[in-house]
N, C-alpha and C positions, 0 to 999 in steps of 0.2 A: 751521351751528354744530355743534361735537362734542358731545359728553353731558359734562357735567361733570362735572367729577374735584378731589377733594380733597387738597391735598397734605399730607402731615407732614414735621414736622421735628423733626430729634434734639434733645433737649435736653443738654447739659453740666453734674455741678456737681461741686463735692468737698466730702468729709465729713472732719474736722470741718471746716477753714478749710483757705485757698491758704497760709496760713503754716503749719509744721509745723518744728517741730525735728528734725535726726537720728537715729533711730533709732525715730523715732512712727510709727504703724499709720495710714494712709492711704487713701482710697478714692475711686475715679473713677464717678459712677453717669451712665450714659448714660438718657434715659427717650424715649418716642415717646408724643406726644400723639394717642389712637389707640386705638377698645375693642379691635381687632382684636390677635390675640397671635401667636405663631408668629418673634418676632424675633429675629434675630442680631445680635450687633454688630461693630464693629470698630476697632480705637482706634491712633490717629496722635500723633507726637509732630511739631510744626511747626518746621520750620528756616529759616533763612536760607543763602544761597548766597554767592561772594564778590561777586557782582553784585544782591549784595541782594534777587535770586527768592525768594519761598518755595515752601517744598515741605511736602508732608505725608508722613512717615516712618510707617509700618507697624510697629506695634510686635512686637518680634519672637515674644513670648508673648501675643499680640492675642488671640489664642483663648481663652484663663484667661479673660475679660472675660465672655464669647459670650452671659452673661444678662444684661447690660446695668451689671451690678458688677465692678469692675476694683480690687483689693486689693493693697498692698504692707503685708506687715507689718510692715517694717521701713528707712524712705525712706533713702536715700542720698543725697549729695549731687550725684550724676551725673540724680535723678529729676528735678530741678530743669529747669521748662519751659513750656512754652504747649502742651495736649491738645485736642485736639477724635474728634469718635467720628460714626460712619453708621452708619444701621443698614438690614438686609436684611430680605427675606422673602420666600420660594422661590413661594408659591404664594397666589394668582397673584403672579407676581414684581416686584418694586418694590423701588426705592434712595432712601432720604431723602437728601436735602442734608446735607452737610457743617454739623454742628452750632457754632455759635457758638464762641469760643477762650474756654479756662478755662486763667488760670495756678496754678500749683504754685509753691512756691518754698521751699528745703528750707536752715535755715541750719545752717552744720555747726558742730561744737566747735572743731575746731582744722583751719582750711585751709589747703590750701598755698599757698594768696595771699588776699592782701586787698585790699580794694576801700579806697583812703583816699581820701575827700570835702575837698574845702576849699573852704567854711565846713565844721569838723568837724560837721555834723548832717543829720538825717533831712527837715527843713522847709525850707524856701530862700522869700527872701523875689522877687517878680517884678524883670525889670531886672537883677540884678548877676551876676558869671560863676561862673562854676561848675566845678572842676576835679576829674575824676577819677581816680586812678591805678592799677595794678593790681600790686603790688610783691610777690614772693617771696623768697626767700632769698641767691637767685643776682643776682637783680637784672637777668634777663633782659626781652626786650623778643618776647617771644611768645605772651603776652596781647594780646588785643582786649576794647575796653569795647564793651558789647552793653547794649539796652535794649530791653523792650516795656512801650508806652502806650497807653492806649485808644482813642487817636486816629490813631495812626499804626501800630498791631502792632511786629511784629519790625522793628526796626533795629539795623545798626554802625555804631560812631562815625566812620568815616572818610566817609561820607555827607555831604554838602557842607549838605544840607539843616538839620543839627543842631548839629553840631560836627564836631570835626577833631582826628584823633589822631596824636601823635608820641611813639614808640617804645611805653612802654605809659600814658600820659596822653593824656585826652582832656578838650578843653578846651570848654566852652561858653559863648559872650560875653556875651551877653543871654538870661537862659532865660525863659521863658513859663509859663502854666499849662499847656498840653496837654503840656509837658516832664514832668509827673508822671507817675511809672512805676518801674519797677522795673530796675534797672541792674547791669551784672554783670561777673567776667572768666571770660574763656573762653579757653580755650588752641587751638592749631592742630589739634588731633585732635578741638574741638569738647565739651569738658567744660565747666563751668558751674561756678563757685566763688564764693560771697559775695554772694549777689543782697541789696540792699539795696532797701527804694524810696524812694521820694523824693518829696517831694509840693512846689509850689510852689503859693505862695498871698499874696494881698493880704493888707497890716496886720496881722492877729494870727496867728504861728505857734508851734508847743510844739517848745522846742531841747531834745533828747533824743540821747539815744548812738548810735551809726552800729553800734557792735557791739554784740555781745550781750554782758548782762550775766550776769556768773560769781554763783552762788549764793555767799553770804557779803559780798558787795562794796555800795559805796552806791551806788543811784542818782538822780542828783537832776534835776528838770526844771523847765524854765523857760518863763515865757509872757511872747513878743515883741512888741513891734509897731514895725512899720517906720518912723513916724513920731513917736515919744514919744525923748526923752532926759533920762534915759537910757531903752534899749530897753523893760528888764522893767517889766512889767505888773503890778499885785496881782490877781489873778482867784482863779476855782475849780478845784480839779482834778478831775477826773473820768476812771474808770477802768471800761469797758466798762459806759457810760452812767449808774454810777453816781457820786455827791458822793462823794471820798474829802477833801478838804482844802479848804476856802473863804478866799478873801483872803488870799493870801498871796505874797510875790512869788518865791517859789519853794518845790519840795515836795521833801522829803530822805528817801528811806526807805532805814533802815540796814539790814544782815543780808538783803539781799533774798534770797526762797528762790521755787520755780518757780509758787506761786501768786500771784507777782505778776504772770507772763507775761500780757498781754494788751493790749488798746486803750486807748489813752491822750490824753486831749487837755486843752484848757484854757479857759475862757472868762469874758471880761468884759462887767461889766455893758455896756459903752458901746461898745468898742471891736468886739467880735464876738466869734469864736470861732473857734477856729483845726481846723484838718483833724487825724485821729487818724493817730498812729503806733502802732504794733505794737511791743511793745519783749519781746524773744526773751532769756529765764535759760535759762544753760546751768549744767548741773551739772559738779562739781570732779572731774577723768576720776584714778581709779586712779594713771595715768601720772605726772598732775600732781601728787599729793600723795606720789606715789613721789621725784619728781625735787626737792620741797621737802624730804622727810624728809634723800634723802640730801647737802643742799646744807647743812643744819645739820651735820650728822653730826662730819663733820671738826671745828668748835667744840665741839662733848659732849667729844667726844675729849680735845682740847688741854683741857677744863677740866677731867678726871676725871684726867686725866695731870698736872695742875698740882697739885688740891685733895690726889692724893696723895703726891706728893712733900710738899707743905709739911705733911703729917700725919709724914711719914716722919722730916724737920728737925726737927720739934716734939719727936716723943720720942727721936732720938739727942739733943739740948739738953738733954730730962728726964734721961735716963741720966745 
């Protein structure tokens, strides 16, 4: 027998959370369980092939990482992903295993497709199907719906095993619980836009917005269960484990502003308690309130041009 040897392995996590909005400060912290120091790292981004391989991508500024912190100040939507990290060390020389997958998932303000779900919501209850689509502007058919789950990692939807997609809809007949995950469109050059997740669960689930809600706007959520009729539930609501609202069969909060961002679920006394969503404010971009200002604009107009003419009638009348 040999002298035995201890192995390490890299650990994966993200700081603050795998959810992050656009433009939020981000961090990948790789760690080796291990008093020994001396390490390097190096950090992969995981893909899929059209044959469904994965591979591990080299990130191209891998080295910014090399103390085991790997920092974007400012996420994009393109950072949207499944990372994993190894780490080195020269002397004596040794390679960790391939660290566990940590997803990222980065939701933008305004993308250039959207992911539309039918049942419009983040919960699905087991057994019924499940459609998703991936729709831009054009109304092109050059999206693919892509998903990773804990169960299965990276998949695409044309995969026999899951579902089956035509043009940019991908359709799922019976979904499951290991169907919970995160689901997305992707374009042919492999960009990432609109990762939603999606949770599937028995009897009690919380029906909440599939997009993110605009700072200003209401959002209201509901607690299901698959076999009551009608569906809604009176329960509690609860927001990043704490009571925000008790017995109610729905909770309405108006003026939502970006401290409501967070985890959100529901639960009855009898019935259970349904799985959290993440519900993502986004704030009112410049653009947006440029392009309201000038869509009134023309009305101010027509009423200032109106209020003076009839100021004008009134005192040639006087005269």
């Amino acid at each position: 027998n040999s002298d035995a040897l201890r192995l390490t392995v890299s650990v994966l996590s993200v700081s603050p959370q795998k959810w992050v909005t656009e433009g939020d400060p981000v961090t990948l912290i790789c760690e080796v369980n291990s008093s020994s120091k001396d390490w390097t790292f190096s950090w992969y981004a995981v893909t899929i092939s059209s044959d469904c391989s994965h591979h591990y991508k080299l990130l191209s500024d891998s080295s910014r990482g090399a103390g085991g912190i790997y920092t974007v100040s400012s996420a994009a939507l393109n950072h949207s992903g499944v990372y994993v990290c190894r780490a080195e060390r020269r002397k004596p020389s040794y390679y960790t295993t391939i660290s566990k997958t940590q997803p990222l998932w980065v939701t933008g303000c305004s993308p250039p497709v959207s992911l539309i779900i039918s049942p419009s919501r983040t919960q699905h209850f087991t057994s019924v199907s499940l459609s998703l689509s991936c729709e831009d502007q054009s109304n092109s058919d050059r999206w693919r719906v892509r998903r990773y789950t804990e169960s299965w990692g990276l998949q695409d939807c044309s995969s026999s095993l899951w579902g089956s997609q035509t043009g940019s809809t991908c359709t799922i007949s019976s979904i499951i619980a290991s169907d919970t995950g995160v689901y997305w469109c992707q374009s042919e050059s492999g960009e990432k836009y609109h990762p939603v997740n999606i949770t599937v669960h028995f009897f009690v689930i919380l029906e909440s917005p599939v997009h993110p809600v605009t700072e200003g706007d209401t959002l209201t959520l509901r607690c299901l269960n698959q076999h009551s009729t009608p569906p809604n539930l009176r329960a509690d609501f609860y927001k990043d484990g704490s009571l925000i609202q008790n017995q109610t069969t729905e909770m309405i909060i108006s003026n939502v502003s970006k401290s409501h961002e967070g985890f959100y679920y529901c639960k009855h006394p009898e019935r259970g308690e349904s799985p959290k969503s993440w519900i993502s404010v986004r704030g009112i971009s410049v653009l947006h309130t440029l392009s309201s200002v000038l869509a009134v604009c023309p009305y101010l107009i027509v009423t200032v041009v109106l209020i003076f003419k009839c100021c004008r009638m009134r005192g040639t009348t006087a005269n």
